[in-house]
Backbone as CSV, one residue per row, in Angstrom:
resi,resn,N_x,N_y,N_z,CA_x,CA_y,CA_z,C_x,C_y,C_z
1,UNK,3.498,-10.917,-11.405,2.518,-11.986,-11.481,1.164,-11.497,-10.964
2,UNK,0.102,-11.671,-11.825,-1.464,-11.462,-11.016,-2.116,-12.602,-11.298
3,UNK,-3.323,-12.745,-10.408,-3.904,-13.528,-10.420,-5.283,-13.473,-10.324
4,UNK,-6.237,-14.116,-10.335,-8.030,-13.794,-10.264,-8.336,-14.785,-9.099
5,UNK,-9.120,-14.252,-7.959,-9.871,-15.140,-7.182,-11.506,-14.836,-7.405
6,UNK,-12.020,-16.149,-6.758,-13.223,-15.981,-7.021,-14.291,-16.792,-6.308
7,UNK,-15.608,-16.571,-5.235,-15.825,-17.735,-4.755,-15.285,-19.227,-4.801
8,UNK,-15.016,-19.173,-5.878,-14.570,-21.132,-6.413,-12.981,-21.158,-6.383
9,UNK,-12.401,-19.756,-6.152,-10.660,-20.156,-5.780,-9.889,-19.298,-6.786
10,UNK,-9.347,-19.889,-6.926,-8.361,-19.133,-8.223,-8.656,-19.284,-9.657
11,UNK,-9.255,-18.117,-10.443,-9.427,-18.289,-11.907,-8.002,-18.150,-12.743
12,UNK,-7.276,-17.316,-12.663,-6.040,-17.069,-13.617,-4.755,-17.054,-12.782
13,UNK,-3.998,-17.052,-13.263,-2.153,-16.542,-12.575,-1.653,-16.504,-14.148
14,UNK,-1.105,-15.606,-14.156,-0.386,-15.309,-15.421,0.098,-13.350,-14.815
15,UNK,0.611,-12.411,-16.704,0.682,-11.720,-16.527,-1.008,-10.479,-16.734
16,UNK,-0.546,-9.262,-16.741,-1.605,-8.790,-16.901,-2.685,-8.184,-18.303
17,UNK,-2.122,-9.318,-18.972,-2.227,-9.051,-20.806,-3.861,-9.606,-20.505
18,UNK,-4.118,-10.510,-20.086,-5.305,-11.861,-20.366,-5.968,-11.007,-19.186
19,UNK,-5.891,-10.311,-18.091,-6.836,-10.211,-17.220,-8.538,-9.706,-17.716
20,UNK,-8.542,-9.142,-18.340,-9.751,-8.413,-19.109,-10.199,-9.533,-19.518
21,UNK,-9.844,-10.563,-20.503,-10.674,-11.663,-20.651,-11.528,-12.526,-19.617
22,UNK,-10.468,-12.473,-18.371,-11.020,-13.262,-17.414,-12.194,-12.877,-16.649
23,UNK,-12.198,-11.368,-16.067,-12.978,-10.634,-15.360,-13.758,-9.166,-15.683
24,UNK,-14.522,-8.746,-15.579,-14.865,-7.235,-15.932,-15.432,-7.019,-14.594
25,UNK,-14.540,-5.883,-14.459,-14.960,-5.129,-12.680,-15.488,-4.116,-13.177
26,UNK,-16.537,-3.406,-12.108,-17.222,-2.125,-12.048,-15.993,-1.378,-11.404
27,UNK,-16.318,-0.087,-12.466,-15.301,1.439,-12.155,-16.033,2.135,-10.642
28,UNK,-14.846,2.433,-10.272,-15.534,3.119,-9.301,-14.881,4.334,-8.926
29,UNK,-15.319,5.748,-7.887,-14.446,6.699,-8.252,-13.943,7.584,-6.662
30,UNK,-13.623,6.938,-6.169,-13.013,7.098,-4.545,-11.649,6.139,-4.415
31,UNK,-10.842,6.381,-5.048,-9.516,5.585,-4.782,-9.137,7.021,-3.465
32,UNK,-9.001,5.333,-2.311,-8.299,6.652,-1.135,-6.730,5.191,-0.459
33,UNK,-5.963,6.037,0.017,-4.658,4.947,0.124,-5.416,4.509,1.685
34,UNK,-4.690,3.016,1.782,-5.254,2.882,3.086,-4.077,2.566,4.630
35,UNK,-3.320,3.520,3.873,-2.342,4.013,5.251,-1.586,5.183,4.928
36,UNK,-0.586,5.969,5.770,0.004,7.258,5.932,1.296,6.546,5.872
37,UNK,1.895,6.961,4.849,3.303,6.325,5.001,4.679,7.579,5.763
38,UNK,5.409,7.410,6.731,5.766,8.312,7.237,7.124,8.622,6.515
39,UNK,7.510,10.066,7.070,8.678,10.640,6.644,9.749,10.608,7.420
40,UNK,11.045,10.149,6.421,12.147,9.614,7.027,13.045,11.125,8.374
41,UNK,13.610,10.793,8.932,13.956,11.415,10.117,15.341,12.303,9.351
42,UNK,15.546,13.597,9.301,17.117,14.082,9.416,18.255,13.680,10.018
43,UNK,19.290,13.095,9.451,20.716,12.953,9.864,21.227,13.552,11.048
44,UNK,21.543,12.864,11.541,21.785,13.130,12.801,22.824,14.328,13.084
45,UNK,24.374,14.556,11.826,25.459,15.510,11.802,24.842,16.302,10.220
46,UNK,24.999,17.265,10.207,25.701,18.140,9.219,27.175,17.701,8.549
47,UNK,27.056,17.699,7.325,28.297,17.659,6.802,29.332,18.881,7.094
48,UNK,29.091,19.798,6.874,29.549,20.910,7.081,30.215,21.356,8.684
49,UNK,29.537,20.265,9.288,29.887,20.355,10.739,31.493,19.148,10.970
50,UNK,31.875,18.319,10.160,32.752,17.897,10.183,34.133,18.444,9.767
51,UNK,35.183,17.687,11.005,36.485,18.391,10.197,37.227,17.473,9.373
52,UNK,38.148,17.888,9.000,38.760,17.517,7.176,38.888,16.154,7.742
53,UNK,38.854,15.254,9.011,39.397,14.087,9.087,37.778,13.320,9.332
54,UNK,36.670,13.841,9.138,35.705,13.077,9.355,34.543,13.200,10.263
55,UNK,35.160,14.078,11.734,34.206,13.771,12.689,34.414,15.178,13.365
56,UNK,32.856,15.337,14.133,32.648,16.898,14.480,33.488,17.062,15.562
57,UNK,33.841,18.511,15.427,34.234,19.449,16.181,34.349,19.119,17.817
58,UNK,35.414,18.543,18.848,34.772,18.505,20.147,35.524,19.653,20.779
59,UNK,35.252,19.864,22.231,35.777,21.017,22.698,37.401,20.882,22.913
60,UNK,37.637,22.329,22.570,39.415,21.889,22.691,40.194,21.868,21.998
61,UNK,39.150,21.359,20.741,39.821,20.511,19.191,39.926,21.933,18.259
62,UNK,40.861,22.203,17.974,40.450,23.414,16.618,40.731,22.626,15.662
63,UNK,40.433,23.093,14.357,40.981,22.739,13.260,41.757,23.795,12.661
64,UNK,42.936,22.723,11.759,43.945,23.579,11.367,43.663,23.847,10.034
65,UNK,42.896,22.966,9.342,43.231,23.229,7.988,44.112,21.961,6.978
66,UNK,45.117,21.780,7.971,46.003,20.440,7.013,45.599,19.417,7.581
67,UNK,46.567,18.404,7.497,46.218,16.954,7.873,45.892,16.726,8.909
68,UNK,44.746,15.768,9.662,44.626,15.550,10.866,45.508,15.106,11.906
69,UNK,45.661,15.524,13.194,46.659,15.320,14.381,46.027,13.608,14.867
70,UNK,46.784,13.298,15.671,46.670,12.005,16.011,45.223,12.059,17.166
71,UNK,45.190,13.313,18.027,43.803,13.860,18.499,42.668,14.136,17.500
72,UNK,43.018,14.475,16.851,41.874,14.553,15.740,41.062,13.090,15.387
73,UNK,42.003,12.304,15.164,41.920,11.031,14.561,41.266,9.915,15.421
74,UNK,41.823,10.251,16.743,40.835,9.094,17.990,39.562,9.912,18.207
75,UNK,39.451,11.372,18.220,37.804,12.099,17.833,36.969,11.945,17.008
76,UNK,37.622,11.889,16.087,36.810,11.205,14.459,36.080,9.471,14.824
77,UNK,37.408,8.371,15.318,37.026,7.373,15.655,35.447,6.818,16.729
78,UNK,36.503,8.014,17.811,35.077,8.012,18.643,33.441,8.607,18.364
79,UNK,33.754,9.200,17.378,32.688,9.889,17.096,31.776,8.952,16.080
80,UNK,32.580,8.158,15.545,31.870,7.103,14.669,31.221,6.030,14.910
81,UNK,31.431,6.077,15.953,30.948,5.002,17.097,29.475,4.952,17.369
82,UNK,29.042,5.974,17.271,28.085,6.280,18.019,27.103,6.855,16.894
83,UNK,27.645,7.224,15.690,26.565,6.983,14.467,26.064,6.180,14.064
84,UNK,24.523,6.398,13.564,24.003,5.247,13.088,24.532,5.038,11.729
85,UNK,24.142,3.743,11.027,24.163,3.602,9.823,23.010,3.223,9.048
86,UNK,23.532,4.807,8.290,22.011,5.100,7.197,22.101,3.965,5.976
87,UNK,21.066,2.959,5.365,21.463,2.186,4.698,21.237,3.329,3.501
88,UNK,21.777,2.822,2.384,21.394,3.895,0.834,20.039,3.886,0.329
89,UNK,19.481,4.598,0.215,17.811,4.408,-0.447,18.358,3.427,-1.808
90,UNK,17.231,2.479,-2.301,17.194,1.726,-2.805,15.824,2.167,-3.963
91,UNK,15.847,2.531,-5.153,14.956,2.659,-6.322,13.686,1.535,-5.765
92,UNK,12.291,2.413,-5.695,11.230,1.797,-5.730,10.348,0.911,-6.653
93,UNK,10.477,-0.212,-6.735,10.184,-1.254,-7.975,9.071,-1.980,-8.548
94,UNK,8.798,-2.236,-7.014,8.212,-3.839,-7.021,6.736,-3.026,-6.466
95,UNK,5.885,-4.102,-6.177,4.347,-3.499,-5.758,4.900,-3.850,-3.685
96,UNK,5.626,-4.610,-3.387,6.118,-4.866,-2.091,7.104,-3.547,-1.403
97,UNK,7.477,-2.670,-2.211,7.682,-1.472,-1.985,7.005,0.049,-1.532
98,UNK,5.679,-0.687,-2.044,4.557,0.674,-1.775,3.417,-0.019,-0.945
99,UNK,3.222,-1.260,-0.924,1.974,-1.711,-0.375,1.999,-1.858,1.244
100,UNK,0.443,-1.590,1.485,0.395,-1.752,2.897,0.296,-2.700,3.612
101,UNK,1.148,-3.794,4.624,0.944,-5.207,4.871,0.213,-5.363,5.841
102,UNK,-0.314,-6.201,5.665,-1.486,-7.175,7.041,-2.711,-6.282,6.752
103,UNK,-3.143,-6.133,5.809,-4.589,-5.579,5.299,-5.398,-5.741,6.069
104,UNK,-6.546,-4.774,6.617,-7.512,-5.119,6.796,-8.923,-5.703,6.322
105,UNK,-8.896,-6.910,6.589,-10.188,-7.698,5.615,-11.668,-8.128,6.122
106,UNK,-12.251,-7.936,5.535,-13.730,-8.814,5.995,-14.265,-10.091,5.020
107,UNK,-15.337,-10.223,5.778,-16.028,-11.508,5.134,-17.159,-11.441,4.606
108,UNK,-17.313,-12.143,3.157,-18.046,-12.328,2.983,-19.902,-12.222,3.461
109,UNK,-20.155,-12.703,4.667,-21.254,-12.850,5.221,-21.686,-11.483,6.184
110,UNK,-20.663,-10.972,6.406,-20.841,-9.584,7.161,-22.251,-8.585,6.614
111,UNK,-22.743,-8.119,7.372,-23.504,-6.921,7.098,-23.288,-5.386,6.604
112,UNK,-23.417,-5.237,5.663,-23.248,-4.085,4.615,-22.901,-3.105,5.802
113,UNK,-23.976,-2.844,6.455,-24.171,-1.835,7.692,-23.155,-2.106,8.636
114,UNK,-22.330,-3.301,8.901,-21.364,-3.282,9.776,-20.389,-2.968,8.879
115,UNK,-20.064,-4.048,7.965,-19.099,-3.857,7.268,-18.403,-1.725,6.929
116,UNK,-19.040,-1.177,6.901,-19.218,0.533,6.723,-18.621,0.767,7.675
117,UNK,-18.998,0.678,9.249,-18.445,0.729,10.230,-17.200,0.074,10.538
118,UNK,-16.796,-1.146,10.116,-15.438,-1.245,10.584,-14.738,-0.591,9.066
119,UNK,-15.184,-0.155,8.191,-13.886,0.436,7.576,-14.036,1.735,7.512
120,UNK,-14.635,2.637,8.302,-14.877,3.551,9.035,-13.542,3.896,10.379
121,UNK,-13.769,2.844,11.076,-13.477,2.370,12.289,-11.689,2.372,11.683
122,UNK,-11.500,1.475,10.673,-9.788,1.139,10.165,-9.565,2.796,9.220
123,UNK,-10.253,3.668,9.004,-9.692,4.620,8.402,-9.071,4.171,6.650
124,UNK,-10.250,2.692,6.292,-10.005,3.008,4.765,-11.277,2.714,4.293
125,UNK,-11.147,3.213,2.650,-12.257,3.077,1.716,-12.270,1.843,0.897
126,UNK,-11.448,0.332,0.742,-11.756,-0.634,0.539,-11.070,-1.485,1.535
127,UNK,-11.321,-3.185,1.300,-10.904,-4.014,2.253,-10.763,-5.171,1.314
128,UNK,-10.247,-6.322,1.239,-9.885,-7.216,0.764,-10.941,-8.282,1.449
129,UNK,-11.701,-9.183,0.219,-12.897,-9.958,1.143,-12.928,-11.445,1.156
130,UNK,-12.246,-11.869,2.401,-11.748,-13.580,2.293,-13.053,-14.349,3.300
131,UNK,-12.545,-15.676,2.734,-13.234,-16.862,3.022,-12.662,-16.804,4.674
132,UNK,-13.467,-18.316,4.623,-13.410,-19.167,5.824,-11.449,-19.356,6.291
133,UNK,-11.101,-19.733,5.059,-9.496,-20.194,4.967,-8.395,-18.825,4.481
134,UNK,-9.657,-18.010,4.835,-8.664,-17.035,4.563,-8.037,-16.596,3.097
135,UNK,-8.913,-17.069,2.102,-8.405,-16.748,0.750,-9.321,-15.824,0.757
136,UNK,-8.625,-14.942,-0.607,-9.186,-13.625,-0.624,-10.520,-14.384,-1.852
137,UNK,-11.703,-13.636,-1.977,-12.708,-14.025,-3.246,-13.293,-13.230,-3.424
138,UNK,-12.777,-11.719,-3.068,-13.326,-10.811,-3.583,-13.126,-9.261,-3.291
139,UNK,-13.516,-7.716,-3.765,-13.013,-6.866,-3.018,-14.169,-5.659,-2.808
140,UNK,-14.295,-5.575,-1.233,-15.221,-4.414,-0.978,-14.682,-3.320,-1.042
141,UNK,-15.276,-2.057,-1.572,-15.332,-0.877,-2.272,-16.147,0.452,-1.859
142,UNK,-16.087,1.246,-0.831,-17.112,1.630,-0.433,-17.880,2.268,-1.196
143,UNK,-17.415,2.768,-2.335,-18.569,3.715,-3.292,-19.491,2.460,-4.130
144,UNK,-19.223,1.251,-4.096,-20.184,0.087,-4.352,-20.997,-0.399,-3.218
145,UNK,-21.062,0.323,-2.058,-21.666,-0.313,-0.786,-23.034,0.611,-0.879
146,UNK,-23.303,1.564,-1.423,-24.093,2.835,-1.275,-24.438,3.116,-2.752
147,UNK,-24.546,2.504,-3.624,-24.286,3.559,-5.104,-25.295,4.013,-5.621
148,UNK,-25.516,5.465,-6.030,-26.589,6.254,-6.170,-27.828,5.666,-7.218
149,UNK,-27.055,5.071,-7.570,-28.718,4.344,-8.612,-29.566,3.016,-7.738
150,UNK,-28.812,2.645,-6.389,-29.874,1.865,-5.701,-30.224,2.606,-3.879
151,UNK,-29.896,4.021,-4.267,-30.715,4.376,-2.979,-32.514,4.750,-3.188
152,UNK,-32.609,3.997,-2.362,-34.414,4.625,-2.096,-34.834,6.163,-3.078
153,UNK,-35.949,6.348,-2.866,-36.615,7.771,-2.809,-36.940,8.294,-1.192
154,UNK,-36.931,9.208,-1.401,-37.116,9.993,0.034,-38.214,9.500,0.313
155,UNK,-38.461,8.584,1.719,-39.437,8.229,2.971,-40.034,6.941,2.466
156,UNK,-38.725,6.225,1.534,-38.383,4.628,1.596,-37.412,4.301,2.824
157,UNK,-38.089,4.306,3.618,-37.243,3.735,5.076,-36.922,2.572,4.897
158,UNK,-38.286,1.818,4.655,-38.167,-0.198,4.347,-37.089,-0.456,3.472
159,UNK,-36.722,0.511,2.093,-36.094,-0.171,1.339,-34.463,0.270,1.373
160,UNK,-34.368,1.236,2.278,-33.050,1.567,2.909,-32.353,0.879,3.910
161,UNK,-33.306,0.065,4.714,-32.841,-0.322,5.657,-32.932,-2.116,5.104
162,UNK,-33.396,-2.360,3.771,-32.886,-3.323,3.290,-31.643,-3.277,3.171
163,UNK,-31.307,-2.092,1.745,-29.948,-2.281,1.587,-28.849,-2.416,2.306
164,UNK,-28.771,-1.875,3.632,-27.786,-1.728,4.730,-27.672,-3.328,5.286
165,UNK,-29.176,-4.247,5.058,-28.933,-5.271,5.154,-27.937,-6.560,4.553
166,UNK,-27.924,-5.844,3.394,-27.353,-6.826,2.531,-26.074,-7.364,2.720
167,UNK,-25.847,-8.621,2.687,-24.324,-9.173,2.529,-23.415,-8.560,2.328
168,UNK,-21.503,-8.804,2.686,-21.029,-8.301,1.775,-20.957,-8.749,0.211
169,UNK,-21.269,-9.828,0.445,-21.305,-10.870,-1.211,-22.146,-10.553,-2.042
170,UNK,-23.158,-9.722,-1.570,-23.903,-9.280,-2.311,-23.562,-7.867,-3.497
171,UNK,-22.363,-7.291,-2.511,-22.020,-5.860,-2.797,-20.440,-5.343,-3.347
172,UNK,-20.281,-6.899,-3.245,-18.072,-6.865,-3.168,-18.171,-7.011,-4.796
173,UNK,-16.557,-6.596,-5.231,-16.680,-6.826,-6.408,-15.996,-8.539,-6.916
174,UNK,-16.103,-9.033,-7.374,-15.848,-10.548,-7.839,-16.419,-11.020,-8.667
175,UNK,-15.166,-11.996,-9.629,-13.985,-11.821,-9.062,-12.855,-10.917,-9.246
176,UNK,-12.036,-10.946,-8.635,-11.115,-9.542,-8.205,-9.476,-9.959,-8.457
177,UNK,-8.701,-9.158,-9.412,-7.546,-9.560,-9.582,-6.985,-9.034,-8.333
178,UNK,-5.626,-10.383,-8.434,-4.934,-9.723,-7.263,-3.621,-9.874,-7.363
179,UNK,-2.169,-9.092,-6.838,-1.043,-8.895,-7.026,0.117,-9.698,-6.433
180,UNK,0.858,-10.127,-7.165,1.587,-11.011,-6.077,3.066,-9.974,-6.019
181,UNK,3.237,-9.423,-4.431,4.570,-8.397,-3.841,5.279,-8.507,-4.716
182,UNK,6.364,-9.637,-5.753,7.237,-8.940,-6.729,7.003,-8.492,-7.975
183,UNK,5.774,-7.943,-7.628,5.153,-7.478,-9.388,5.951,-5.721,-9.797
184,UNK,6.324,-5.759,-10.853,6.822,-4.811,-11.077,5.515,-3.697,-11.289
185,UNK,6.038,-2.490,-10.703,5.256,-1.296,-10.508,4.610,-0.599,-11.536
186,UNK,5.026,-1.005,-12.584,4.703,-0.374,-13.849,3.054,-0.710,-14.502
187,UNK,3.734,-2.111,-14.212,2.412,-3.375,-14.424,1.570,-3.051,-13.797
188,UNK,1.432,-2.947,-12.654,0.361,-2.833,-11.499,-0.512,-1.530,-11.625
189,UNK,0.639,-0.546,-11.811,-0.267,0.697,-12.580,-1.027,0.696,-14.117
190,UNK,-0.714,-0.097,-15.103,-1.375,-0.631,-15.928,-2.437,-1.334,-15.910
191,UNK,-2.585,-2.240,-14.861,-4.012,-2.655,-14.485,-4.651,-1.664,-13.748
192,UNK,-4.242,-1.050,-12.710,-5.323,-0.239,-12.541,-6.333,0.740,-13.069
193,UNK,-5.328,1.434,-14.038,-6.203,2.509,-14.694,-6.927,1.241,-16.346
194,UNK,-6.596,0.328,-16.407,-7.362,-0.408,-17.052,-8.978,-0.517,-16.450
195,UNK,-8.952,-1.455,-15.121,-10.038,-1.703,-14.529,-10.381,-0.574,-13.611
196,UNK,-10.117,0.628,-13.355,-11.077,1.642,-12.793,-10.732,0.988,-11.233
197,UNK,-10.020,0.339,-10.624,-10.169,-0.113,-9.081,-9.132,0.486,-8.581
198,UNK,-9.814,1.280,-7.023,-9.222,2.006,-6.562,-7.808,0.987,-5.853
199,UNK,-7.558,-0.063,-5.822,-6.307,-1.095,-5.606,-6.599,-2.400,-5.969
200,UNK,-5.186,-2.839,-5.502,-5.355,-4.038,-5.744,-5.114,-4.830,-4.220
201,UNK,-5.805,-6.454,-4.126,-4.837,-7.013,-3.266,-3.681,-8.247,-3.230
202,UNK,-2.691,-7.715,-2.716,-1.448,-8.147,-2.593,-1.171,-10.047,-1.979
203,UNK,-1.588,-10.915,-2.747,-1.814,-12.173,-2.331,-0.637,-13.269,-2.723
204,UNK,-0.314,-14.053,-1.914,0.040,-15.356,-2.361,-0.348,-15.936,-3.226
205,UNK,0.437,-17.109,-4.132,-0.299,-17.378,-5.053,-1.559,-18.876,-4.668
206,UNK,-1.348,-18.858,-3.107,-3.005,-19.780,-2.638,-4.084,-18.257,-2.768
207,UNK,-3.677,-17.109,-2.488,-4.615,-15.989,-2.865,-5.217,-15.593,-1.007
208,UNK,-4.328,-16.063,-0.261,-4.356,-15.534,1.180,-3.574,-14.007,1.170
209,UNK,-3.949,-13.321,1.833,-3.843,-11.803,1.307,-2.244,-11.696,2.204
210,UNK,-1.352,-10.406,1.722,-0.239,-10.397,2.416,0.281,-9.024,2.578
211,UNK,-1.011,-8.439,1.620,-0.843,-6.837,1.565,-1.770,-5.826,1.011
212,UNK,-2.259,-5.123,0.761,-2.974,-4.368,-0.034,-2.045,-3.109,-0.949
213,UNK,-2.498,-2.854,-2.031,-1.511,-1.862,-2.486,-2.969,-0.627,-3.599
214,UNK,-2.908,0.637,-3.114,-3.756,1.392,-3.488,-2.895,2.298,-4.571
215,UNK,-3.773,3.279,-5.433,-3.204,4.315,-6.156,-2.824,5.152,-5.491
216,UNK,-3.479,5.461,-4.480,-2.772,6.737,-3.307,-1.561,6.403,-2.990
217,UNK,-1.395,4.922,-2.478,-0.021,4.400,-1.832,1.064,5.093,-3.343
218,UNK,0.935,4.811,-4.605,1.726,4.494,-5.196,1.834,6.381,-5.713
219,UNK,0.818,7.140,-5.447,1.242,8.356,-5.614,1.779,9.015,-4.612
220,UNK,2.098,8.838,-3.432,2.709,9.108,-2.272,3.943,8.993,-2.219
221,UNK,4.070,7.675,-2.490,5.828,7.246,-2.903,6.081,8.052,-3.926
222,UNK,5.721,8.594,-5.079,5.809,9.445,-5.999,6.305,10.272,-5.544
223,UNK,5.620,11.351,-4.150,5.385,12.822,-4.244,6.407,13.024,-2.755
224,UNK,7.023,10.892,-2.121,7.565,11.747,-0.922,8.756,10.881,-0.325
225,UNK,8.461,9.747,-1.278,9.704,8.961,-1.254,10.365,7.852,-2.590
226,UNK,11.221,9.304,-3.239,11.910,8.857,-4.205,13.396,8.103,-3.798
227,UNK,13.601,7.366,-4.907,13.251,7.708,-5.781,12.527,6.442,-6.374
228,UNK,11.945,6.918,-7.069,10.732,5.813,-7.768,11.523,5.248,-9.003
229,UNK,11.444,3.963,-9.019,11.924,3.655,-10.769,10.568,2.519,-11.328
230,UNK,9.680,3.306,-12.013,8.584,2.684,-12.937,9.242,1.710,-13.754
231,UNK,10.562,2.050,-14.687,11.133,1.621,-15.679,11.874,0.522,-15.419
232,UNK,12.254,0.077,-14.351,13.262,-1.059,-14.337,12.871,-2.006,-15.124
């Protein structure tokens, strides 16, 4: 499911066939993910370290080779005890699989020049841009905060230190489709390389944000936690 917000609330909810009718976003060309997703930890035993009845080696214990001894068998027990349980990786699907939750967002009314600094400050290159109530109505972009066809000429101070002035509303893109967590992954990558946006954000369908989900995020899971299924 996606949807369009927009100063005035929600323009669309549907799939992502009609979005192009609804909105035309500016391309932009800094897609960066806006978190480090970490790598899962090694197993605690070696397989290879177990004997034919299940559980490692303790002192004392040889193995024979045939069926386990009744010592073998309360070693194995005890030893199971105290393993964790690995759940099974589960095929990556949905956009709630790769996205990053509790986004960092700004507002509307913020200053261009601050706004830079706190997503500086959060270590990403866009932010999701909500109201008063917390609905999202729009999305800041940092290569739209700066873009080379409205910087000054060299020893335009006045008109540089306009731009840094400016709103974010002045500079966000809107309105801005946005993803609702059980959207299948396939889809979501279909809009993106449609509209050129380095993500999307991950909203309820009131359009209060619940996640952000970037192209980096979704090439990461690619390159480090499979397994990925595009196709479901």
């Amino acid at each position: 499911m996606f949807f369009v917000f927009g100063p005035s609330g929600q323009m669309y909810r549907g799939g992502p066939e009609n979005l192009a009718r609804i909105t035309s976003v500016r391309r932009v060309n800094r897609p960066q993910a806006l978190r480090t997703r970490g790598t899962d930890e090694a197993p605690p035993f070696a397989l290879d370290a177990l004997l034919p009845g299940g559980a490692p080696a303790a002192p004392g214990v040889h193995s024979t080779g045939g069926a386990p001894t009744r010592t073998q068998e309360a070693v194995a027990a005890y030893a199971q005890t105290g393993q964790p349980v690995v759940a099974a990786r589960q095929p990556l699907s949905r956009v709630r699989d790769v996205m990053t939750p509790h986004p960092f967002t700004v507002r509307p009314e913020t200053i261009v020049n601050h706004a830079w600094q706190q997503l500086a400050e959060h270590q990403v290159s866009q932010a999701p841009v909500v109201d008063a109530l917390g609905r999202v109505v729009g999305l800041l972009v940092r290569a739209d905060m700066a873009p080379l066809d409205l910087l000054p000429e060299p020893g335009h101070i006045q008109a540089a230190i306009a731009l840094a002035r400016r709103p974010v509303s002045a500079v966000m893109v809107s309105p801005v489709p946005a993803v609702a967590p059980d959207t299948d992954l396939r889809r979501l990558t279909a809009v993106l390389l449609e509209t050129g946006l380095p993500g999307l954000p991950v909203t309820d369908e009131t359009g209060v944000p619940v996640g952000f989900v970037s192209r980096t995020d979704i090439l990461r899971a690619v390159a480090s936690d499979p397994p990925l299924d595009l196709w479901s």
